[in-house]
C-alpha positions in Angstrom: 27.8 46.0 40.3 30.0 43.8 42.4 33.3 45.1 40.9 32.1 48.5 41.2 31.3 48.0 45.2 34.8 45.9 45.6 37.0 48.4 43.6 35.0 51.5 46.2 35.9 49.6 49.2 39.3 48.9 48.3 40.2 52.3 46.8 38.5 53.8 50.3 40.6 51.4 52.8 44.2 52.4 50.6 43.0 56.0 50.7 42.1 56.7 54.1 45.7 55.6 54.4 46.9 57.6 51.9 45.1 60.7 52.6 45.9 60.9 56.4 49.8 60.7 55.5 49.8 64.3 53.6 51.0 66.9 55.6 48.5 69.6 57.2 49.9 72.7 55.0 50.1 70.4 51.6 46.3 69.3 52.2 45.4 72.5 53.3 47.2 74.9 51.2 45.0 76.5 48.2 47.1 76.5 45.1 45.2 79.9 43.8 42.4 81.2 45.8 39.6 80.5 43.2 41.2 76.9 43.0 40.6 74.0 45.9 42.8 72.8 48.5 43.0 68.8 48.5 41.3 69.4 51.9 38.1 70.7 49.7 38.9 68.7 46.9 38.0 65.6 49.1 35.2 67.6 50.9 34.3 67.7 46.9 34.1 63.9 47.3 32.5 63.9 50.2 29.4 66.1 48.4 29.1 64.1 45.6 28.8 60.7 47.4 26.4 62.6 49.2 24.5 63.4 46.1 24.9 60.0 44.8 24.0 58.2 48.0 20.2 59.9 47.4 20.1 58.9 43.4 20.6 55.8 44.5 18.1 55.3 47.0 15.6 57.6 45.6 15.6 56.3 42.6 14.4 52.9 43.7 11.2 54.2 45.1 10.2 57.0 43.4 8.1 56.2 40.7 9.2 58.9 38.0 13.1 59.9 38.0 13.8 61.8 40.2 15.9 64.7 39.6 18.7 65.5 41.7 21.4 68.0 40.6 24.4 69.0 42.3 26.3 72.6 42.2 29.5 71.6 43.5 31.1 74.9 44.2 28.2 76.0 46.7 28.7 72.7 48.6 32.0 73.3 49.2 31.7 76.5 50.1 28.8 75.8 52.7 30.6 73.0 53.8 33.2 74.9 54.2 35.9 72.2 54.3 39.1 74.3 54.6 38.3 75.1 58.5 37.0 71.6 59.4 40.0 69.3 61.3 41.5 67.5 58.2 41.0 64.3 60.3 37.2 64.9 60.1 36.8 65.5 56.7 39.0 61.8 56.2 36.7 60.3 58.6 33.9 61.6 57.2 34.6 60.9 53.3 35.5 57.4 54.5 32.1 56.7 56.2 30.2 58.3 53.4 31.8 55.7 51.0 31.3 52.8 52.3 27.4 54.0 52.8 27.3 54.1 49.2 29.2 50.8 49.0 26.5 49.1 51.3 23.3 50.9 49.5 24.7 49.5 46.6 25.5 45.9 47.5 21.8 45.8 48.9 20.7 47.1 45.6 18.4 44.3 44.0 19.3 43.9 40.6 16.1 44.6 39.5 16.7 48.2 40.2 20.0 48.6 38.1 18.1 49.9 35.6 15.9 52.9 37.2 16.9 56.2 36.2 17.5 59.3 37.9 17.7 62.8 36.2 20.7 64.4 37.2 20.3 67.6 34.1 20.2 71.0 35.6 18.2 72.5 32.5 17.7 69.6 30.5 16.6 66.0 31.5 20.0 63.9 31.5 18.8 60.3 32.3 21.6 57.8 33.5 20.9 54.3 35.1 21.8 53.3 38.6 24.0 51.3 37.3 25.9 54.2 35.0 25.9 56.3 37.7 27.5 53.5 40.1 30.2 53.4 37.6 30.8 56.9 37.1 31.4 57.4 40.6 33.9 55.4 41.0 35.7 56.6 37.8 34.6 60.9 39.5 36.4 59.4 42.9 39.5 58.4 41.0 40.1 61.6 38.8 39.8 63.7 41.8 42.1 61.5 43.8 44.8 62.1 41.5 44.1 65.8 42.1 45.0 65.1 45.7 47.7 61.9 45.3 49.0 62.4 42.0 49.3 59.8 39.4 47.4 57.4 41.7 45.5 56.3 38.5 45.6 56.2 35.4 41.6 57.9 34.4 40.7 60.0 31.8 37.8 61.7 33.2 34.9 62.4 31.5 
């Protein structure tokens, strides 16, 4: 787990850099208008770290898995990312990172191995730990949506 929390926090402090150097009408231009900005594409991040952030604290307490799914095109459409300042939606996909990051590193070990349901129709159990690394590589495949060829990810 303390690779996965080192390679978040570094990846957040490059890409808050990275991120804020993209020019207004490249990160909030829509390539097609049933496709994502990057502006929405990191409000996309944003959502799932939120999503995340509760598997990963829920799922120590609760005493069954919990399930918690997540429909990403209605959170970024109630979000509604494209009209929020850019430097917001930075600021605010930076802070929600590094949440995870410390929910994480406070994470006893013990718990690495509770599960959380995140199966719409059908249970799909995944470990804390699986889901700590999935993140990471989710947060790197849609970065190279938004920086591209920052990494090189097949994701899934």
């Amino acid at each position: 787990m303390e690779n996965v929390i080192k390679e978040l926090e570094a990846i957040v402090a490059q890409f808050q850099k990275k991120i804020s150097a993209i020019p207004e009408t490249e990160f909030s231009s829509k390539p097609r208008s049933d496709k994502w900005s990057k502006k929405e594409v990191v409000g996309h991040l944003i959502d799932s770290a939120q999503n995340n952030l509760r598997r990963f604290v829920v799922a120590q307490y609760d005493t069954t898995p919990p399930q918690i799914t997540y429909e990403q095109d209605a959170w970024v459409a109630s979000n509604n990312y494209g009209k929020i300042p850019s430097a917001d939606v930075i600021a605010l996909w930076r802070l929600i990172n590094l949440q995870v990051a410390s929910v994480l590193r406070t994470m006893p070990r013990a718990n690495y191995d509770k599960t959380c349901n995140t199966g719409r129709r059908e249970a799909q159990l995944h470990s804390l730990a699986w889901l700590a690394e999935d993140y990471v590589k989710h947060l790197k495949h849609h970065l190279n949506q938004v920086i591209p060829g920052s990494f090189d990810i097949t994701y899934p």
